[in-house]
Structures are given as C-alpha cells and as structure tokens.
C-alpha positions, 0 to 999 in steps of 0.5 A: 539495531540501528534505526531503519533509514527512511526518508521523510517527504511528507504530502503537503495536506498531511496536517489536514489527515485525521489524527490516531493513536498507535493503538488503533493501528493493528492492520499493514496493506500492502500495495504496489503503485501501479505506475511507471515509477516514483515520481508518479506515484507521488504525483497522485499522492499529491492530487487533492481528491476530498473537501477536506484539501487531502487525496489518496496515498499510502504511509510508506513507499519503496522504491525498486533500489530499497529506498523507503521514503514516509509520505504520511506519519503513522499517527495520521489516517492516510487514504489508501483501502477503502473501510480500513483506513482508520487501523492501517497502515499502507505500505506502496512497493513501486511496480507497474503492475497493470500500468497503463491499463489497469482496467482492461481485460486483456491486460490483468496479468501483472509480470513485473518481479518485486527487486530483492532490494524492496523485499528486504526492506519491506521486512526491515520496515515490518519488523521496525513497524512491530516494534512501534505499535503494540497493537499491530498484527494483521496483514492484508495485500489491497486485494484482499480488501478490496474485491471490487469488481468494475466493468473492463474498459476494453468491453463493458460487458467484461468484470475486472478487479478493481484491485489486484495489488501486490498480485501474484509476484508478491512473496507472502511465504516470506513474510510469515516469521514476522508473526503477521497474521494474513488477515482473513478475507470479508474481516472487516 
C-alpha cells in the first residue's frame, strides 16, 4: 500500500511543543475547526497562546477535497483537549460547525454534512495512524472530552457546550472496522 499523501506545514512554535514516545499515543480526537475554512483554522493554529511561545492546534487536518495537511508531528504534544493532550492525537475535519457564534443558544445546531472526500481519508489516515503507533486504540470526538458547559453569549443565564464537535453529522458507525474503541465518556 503506497504511503498516505499528506502535507507537512508545520506551526512555526512546533519545536517548543513537548516531546512523546509513540507508545504514550493510545487515544485519536476528532474535531472539526468550527470555522469558515482552512486558511483560518491555521490562522488560530499559528496564535501564541502560553508562556512557553506555542498555541492551540490539533496534528492533522482535512480539508473539504480530502487533502490532509500535519500541522504537528506525532512525536510532539499538541494542544488540542483539555487533560488528554499527552496521549492523543487531534485530528481537525474543517467544517463551520456553529461558526460564527459558537456560543450562542439559538445557534447550536451544526448543519454542515462532512464531504465523502474527508471521510475517506479520515479513515485512510486511521488505518495508517494504527499502523505507527502500537499503542493506539481509543477514539473520542472533542465532545466527549470535553463537556464543559459556559453561559450562552446571546443570555447569560442560558448554558451552552463549550464543545460540540464533530457533532451530529459525524458518522461514527463508519469508523467502527478500524477496531477503535469509542473511549467511554469521564475516562480520563
């Protein structure tokens, strides 16, 4: 099997990211960006958040036509779910999701179908991901992980997720003959 096509974009603080073994990677999150397409999503992947000069982003990233582009190498600690970092790896399907108001309550719903393109190489960079690291075998969407409630930014009073991706246009049950185990919710 040829070697899975992706392109290497590395952030430019990817040297100051924490160091890791393959075998501390047993988990995969998937996301979606949330925003209105790729060029933002690396956008925000390039804002400096922390003291140590690095920001928020996840490893892989597809794109609507299919095209995977590595933002962070496997071996680094990328910052992408809150108390799972160390043993993931995030995978980013671009997609609006609740973009531009994530918070707001009358706006939680996320309507924009994931193309054919990304799910196929979703589960080509899956299968390839399985075959590097020895260890891997949970999955988890960022939902999951995180279920953080925040008050809505339309009206304070109202609680919203803080997190909602992949969301419910995600199509789990095609992800199942990988052999991922969903990783059950609270595992921490």
């Amino acid at each position: 099997m040829p070697t899975l096509a992706v392109v290497d974009q590395p952030l430019p603080y990817v040297a100051r990211l924490e160091r890791r073994r393959s075998a501390d990677i047993d988990l995969v999150v998937i996301h979606c960006t949330e925003l209105p397409d790729l060029a933002t999503a690396r956008e925000y992947g390039e804002r400096v958040l922390y003291e140590s000069g690095t920001g928020n982003s996840g490893h892989y990233y597809i794109d609507a036509d299919g095209t995977i582009y590595r933002y962070v190498a496997d071996d680094r600690v990328a910052h992408h779910t809150r108390g799972y970092n160390e043993r993931a790896i995030g995978v980013e399907l671009s997609n609006r999701g609740r973009w531009p108001d994530w918070l707001d309550s009358r706006r939680q719903a996320m309507q924009e179908p994931y193309t054919e393109a990304q799910i196929a190489r979703l589960l080509d960079l899956l299968r390839e991901l399985r075959t590097q690291h020895a260890s891997l075998r949970w999955i988890a969407g960022h939902e999951d992980l995180d279920t953080t409630e925040v008050p809505a930014s339309d009206d304070a009073s109202l609680r919203v997720r803080r997190k909602r991706d992949p969301g419910p246009l995600f199509p789990w049950p095609r992800l199942a003959p990988l052999g991922l185990q969903r990783l059950p919710a609270g595992t921490p």
